[in-house]
py3Dmol code that shows the C-alpha trace and the ligand (Angstrom):
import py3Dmol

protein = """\
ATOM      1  CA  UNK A   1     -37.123  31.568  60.105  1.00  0.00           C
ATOM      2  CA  UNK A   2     -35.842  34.563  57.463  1.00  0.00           C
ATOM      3  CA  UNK A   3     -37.177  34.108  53.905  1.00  0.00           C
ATOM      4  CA  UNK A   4     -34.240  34.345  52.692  1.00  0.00           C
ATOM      5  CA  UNK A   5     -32.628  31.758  50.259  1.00  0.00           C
ATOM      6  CA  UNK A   6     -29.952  29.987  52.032  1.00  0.00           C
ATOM      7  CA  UNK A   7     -26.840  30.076  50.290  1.00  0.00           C
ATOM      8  CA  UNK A   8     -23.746  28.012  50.359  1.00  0.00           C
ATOM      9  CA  UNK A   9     -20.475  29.278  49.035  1.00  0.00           C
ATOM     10  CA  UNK A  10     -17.831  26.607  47.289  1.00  0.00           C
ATOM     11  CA  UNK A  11     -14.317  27.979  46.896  1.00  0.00           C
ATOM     12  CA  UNK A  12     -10.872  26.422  46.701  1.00  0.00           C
ATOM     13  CA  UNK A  13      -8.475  29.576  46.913  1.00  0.00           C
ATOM     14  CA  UNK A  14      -8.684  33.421  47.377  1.00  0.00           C
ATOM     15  CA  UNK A  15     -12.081  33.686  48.377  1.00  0.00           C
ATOM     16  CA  UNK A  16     -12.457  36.984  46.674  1.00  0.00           C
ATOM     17  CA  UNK A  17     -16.002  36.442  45.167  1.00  0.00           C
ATOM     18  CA  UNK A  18     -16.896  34.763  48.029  1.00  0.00           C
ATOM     19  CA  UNK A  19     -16.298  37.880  50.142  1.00  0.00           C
ATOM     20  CA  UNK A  20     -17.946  40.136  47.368  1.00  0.00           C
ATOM     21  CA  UNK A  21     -21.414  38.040  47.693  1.00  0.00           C
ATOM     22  CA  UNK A  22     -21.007  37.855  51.378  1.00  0.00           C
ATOM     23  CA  UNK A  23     -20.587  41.665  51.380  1.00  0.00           C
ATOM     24  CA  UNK A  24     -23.527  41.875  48.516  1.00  0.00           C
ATOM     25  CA  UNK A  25     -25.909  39.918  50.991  1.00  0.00           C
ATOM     26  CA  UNK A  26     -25.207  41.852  54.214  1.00  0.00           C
ATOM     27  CA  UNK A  27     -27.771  44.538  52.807  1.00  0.00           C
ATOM     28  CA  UNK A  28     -31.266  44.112  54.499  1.00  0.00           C
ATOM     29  CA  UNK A  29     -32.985  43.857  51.478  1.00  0.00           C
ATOM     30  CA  UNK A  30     -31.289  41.400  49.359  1.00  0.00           C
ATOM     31  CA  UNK A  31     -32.939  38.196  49.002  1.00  0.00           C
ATOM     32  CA  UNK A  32     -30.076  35.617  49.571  1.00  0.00           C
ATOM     33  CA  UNK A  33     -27.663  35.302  52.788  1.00  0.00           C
ATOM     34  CA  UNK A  34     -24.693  33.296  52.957  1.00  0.00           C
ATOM     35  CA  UNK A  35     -25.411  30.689  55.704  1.00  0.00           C
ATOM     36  CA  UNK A  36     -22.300  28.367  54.857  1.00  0.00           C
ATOM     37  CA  UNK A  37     -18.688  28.291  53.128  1.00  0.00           C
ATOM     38  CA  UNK A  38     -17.000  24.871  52.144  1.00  0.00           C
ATOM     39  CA  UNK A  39     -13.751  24.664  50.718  1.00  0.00           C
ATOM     40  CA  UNK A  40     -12.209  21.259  49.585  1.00  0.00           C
ATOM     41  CA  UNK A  41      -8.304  22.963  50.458  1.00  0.00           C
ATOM     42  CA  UNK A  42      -8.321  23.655  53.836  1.00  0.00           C
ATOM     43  CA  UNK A  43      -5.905  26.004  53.573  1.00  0.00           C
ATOM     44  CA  UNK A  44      -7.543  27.878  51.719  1.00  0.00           C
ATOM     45  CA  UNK A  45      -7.054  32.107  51.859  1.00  0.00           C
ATOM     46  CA  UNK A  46     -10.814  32.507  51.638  1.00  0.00           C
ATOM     47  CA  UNK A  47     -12.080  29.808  54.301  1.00  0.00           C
ATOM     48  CA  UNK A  48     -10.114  32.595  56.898  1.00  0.00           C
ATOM     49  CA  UNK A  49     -11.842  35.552  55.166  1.00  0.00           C
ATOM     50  CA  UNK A  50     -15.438  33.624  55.653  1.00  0.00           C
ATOM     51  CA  UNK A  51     -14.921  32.819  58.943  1.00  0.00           C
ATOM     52  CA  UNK A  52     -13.876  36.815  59.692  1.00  0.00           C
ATOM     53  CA  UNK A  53     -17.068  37.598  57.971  1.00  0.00           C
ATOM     54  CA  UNK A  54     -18.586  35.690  60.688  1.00  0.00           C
ATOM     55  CA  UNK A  55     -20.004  33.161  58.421  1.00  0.00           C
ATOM     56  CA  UNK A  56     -19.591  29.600  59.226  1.00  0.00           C
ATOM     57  CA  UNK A  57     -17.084  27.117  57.451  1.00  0.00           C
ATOM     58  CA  UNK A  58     -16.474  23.786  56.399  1.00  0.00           C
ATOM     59  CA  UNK A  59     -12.801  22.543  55.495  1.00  0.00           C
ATOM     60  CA  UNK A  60     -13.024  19.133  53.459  1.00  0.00           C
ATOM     61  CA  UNK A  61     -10.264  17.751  52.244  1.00  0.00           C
ATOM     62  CA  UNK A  62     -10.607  16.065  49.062  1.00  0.00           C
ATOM     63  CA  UNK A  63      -7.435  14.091  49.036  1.00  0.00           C
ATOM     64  CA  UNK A  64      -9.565  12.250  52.188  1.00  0.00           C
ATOM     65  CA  UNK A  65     -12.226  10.251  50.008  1.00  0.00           C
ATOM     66  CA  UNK A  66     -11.262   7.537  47.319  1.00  0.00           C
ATOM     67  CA  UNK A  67     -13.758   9.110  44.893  1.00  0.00           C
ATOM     68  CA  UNK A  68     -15.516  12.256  43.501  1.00  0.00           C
ATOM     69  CA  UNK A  69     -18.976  10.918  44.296  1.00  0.00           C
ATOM     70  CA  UNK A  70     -17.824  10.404  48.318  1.00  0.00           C
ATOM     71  CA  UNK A  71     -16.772  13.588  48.406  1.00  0.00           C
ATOM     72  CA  UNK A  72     -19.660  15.306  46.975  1.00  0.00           C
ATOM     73  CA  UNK A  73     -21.439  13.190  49.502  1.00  0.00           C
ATOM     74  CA  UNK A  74     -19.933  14.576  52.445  1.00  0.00           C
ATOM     75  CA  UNK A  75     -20.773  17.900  50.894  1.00  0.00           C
ATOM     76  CA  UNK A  76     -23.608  17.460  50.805  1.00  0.00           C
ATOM     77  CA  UNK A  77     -24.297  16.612  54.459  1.00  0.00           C
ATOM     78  CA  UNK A  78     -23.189  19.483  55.406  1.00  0.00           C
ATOM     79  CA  UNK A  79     -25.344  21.361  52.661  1.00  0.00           C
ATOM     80  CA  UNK A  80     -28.504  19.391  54.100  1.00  0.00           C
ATOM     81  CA  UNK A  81     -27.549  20.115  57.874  1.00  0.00           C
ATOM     82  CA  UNK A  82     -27.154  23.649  57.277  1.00  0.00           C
ATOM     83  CA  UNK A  83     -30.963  23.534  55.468  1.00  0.00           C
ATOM     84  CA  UNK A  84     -29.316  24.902  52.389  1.00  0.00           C
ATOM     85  CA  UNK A  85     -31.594  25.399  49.520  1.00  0.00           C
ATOM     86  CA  UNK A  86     -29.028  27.704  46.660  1.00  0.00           C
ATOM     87  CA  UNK A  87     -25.166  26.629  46.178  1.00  0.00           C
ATOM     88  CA  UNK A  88     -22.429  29.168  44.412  1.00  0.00           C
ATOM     89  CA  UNK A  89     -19.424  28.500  43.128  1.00  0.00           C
ATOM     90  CA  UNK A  90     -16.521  31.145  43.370  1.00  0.00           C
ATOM     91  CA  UNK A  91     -13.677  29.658  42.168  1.00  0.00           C
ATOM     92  CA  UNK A  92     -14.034  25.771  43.337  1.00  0.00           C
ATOM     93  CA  UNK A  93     -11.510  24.223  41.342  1.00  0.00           C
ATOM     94  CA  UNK A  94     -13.351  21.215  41.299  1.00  0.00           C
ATOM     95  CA  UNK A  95     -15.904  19.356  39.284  1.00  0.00           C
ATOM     96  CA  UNK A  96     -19.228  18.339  40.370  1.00  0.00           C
ATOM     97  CA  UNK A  97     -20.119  15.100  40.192  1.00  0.00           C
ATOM     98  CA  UNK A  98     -23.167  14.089  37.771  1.00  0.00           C
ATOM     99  CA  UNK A  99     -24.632  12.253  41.123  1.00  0.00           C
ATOM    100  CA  UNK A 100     -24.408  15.750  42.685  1.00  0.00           C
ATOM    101  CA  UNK A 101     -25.425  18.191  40.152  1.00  0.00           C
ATOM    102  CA  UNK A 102     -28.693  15.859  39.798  1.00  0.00           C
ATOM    103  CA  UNK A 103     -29.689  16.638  43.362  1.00  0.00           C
ATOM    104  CA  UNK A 104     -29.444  20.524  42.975  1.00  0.00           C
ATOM    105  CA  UNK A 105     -31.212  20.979  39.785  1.00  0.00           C
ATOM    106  CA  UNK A 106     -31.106  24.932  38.433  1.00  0.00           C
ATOM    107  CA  UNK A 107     -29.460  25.438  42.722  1.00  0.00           C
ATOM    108  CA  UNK A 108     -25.796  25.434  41.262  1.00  0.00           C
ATOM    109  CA  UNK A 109     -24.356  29.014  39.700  1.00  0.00           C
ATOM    110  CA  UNK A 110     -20.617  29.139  38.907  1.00  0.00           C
ATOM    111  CA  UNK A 111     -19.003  32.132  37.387  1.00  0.00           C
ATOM    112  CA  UNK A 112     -16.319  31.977  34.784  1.00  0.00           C
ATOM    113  CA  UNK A 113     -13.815  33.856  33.380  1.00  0.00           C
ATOM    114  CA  UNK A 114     -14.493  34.271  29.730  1.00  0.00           C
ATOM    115  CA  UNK A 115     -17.382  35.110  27.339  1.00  0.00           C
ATOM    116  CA  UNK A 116     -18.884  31.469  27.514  1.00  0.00           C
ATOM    117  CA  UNK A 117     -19.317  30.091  25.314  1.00  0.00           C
ATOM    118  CA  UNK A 118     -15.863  31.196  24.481  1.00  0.00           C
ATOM    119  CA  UNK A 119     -12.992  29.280  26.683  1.00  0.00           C
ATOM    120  CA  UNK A 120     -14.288  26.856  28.728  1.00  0.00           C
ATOM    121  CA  UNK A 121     -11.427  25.539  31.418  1.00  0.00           C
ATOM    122  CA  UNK A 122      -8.907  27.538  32.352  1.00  0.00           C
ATOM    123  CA  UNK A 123      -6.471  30.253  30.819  1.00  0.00           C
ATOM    124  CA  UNK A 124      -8.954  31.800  29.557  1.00  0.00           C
ATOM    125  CA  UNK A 125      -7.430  35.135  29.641  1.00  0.00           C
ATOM    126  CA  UNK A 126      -4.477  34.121  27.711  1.00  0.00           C
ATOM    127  CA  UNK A 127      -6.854  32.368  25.413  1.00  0.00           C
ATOM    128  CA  UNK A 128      -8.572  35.229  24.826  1.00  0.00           C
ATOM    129  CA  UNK A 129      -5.515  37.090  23.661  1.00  0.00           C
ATOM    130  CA  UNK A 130      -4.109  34.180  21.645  1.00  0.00           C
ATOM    131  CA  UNK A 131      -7.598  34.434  19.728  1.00  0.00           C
ATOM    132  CA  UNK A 132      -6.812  37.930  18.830  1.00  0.00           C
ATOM    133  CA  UNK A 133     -10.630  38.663  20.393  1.00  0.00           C
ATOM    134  CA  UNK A 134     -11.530  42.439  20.915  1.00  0.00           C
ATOM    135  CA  UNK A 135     -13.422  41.670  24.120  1.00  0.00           C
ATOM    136  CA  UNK A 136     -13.227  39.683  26.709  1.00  0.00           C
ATOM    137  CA  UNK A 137     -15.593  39.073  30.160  1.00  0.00           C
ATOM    138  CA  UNK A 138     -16.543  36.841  32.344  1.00  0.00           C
ATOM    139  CA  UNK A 139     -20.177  34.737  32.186  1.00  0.00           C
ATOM    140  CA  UNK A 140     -22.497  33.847  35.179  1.00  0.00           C
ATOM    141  CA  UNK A 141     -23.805  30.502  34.810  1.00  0.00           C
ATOM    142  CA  UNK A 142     -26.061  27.564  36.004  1.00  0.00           C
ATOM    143  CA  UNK A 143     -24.277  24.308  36.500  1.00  0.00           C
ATOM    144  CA  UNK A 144     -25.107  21.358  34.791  1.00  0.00           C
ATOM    145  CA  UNK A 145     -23.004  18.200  33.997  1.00  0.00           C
ATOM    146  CA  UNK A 146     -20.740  19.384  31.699  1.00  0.00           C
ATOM    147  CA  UNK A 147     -17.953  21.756  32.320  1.00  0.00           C
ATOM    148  CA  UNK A 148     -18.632  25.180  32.515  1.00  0.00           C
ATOM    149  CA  UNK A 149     -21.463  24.421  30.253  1.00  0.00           C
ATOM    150  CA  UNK A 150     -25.204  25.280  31.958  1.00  0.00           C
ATOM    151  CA  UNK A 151     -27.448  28.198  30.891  1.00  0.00           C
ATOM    152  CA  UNK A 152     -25.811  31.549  30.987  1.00  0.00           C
ATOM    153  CA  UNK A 153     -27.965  33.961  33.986  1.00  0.00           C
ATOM    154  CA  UNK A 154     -25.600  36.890  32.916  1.00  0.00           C
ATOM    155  CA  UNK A 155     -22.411  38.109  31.147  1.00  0.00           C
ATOM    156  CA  UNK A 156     -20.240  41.188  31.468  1.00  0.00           C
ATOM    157  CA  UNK A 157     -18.274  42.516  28.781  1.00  0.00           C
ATOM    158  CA  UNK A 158     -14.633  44.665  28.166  1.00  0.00           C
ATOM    159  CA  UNK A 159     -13.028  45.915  25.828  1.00  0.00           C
ATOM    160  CA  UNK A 160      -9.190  44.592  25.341  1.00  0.00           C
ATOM    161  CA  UNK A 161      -6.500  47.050  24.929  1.00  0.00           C
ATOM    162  CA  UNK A 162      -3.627  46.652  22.306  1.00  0.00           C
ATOM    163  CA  UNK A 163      -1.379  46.577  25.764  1.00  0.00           C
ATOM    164  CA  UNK A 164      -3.003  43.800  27.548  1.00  0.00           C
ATOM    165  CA  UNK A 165      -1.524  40.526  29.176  1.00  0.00           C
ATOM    166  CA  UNK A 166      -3.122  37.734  30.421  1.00  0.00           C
ATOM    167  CA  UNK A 167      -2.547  39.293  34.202  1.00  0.00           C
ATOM    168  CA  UNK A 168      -3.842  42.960  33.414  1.00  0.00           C
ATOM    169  CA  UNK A 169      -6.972  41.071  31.372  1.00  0.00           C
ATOM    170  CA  UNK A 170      -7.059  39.070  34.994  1.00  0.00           C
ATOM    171  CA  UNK A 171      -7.265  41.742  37.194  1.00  0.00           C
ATOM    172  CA  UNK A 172     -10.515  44.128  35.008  1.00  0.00           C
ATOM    173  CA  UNK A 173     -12.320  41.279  34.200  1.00  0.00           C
ATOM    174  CA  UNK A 174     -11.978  39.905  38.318  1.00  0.00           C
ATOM    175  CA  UNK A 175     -13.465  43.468  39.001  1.00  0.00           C
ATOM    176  CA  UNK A 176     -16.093  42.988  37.148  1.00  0.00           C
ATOM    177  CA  UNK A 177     -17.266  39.396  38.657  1.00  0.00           C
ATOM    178  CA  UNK A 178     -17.746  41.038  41.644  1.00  0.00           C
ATOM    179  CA  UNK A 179     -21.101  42.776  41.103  1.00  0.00           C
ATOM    180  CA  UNK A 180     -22.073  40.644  37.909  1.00  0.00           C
ATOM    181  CA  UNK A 181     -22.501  37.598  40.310  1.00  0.00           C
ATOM    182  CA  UNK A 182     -23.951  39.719  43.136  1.00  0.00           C
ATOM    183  CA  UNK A 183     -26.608  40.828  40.892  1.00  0.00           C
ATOM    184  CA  UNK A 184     -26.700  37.040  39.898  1.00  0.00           C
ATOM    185  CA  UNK A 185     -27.722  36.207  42.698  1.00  0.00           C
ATOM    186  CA  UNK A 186     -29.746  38.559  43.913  1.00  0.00           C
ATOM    187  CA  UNK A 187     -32.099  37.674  41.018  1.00  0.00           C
ATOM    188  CA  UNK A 188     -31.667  33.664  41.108  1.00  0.00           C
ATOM    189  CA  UNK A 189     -32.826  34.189  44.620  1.00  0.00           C
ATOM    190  CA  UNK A 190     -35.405  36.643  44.286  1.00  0.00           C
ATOM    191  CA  UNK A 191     -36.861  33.948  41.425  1.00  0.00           C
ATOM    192  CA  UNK A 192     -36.836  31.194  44.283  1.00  0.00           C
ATOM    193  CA  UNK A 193     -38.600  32.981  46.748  1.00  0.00           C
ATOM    194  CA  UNK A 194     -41.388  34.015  44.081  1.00  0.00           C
ATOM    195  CA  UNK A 195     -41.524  30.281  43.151  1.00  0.00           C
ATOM    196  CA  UNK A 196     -42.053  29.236  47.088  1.00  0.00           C
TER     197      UNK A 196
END
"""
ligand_1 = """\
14
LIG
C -12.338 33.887 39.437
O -11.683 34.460 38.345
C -13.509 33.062 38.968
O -14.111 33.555 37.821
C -12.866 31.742 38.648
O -11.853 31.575 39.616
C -11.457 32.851 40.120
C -11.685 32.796 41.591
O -11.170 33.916 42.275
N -13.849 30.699 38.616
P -11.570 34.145 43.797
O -11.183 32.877 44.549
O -13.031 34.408 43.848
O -10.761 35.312 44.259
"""
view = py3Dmol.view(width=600, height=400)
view.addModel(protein, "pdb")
view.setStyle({"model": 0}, {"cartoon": {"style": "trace"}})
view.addModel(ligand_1, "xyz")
view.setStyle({"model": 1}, {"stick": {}})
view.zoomTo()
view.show()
């Protein structure tokens, strides 16, 4: 069996951080690999780009269970059968529930679109620009109960220019998730491997 941390993805759309870890964890060396995607819309862009990556998928459609808590159940079946021990979320678009987060204490990372504290939720880039901010980023983060709300692993900042709308803010500070939750990650997992 690899010492590596086994990792599930979460997503709901795109997939586009999903593919950037995936990518991030094909390197011999780095301490997580990606052992499982799960996406709540099955028709979701990214479930395709997992499975192309050659990483195996699970479609779960939330509109199937009466309740948050049976869903996150069924999740987490599939966590547990795939011996999952480190759970990211790249743009799952929904939240956890309290029942959940409990059994994956400091095992949940999300990343966010905004300097958390700063513009929790969504719109954040519009948000940003309403505020009349100078900067702007995105934060990686442990989950807890509340939304986007757990202890900040890492942040990456930008500048914003005089000219920027809420989709050119959208597309630098997207470029910028990519290797800020990468190296996320790679040191959450290196952490849980020291701790084994
Ligand atoms: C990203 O901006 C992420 O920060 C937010 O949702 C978006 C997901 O994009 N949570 P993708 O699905 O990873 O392309």
């Amino acid at each position: 069996m690899s010492d590596r941390v086994r990792t599930a993805i979460l997503i709901s759309g795109r997939g586009s951080n999903m593919a950037a870890l995936a990518k991030a964890a094909e390197k011999p060396d780095f301490p997580a690999q990606i052992n499982l995607v799960i996406s709540n819309i099955p028709e979701a862009e990214g479930l395709q780009k997992a499975a192309d990556m050659g990483i195996p998928v699970a479609a779960l459609d939330h509109t199937h269970f009466n309740n948050r808590r049976t869903f996150d159940e069924e999740m987490q079946k599939h966590l547990l059968a795939n011996n999952i021990e480190l759970i990211c979320c790249a743009g799952y678009m929904r939240i956890l529930s309290p029942w959940f987060v409990s059994q994956w204490p400091d095992r949940i990372l999300n990343i966010h679109p905004s300097l958390l504290p700063k513009y929790k939720g969504l719109n954040t880039h519009q948000r940003a620009l309403d505020s009349g901010d100078k900067e702007h980023g995105c934060t990686v983060h442990f989950v807890n109960e509340a939304l986007d709300d757990g202890q900040i692993i890492d942040q990456k900042t930008i500048p914003i220019a005089p000219n920027d709308t809420s989709e050119s803010l959208a597309k630098k500070v997207l470029k910028l998730e990519y290797p800020l939750y990468s190296k996320s990650l790679y040191r959450v997992a290196k952490n849980i491997i020291a701790s084994k």
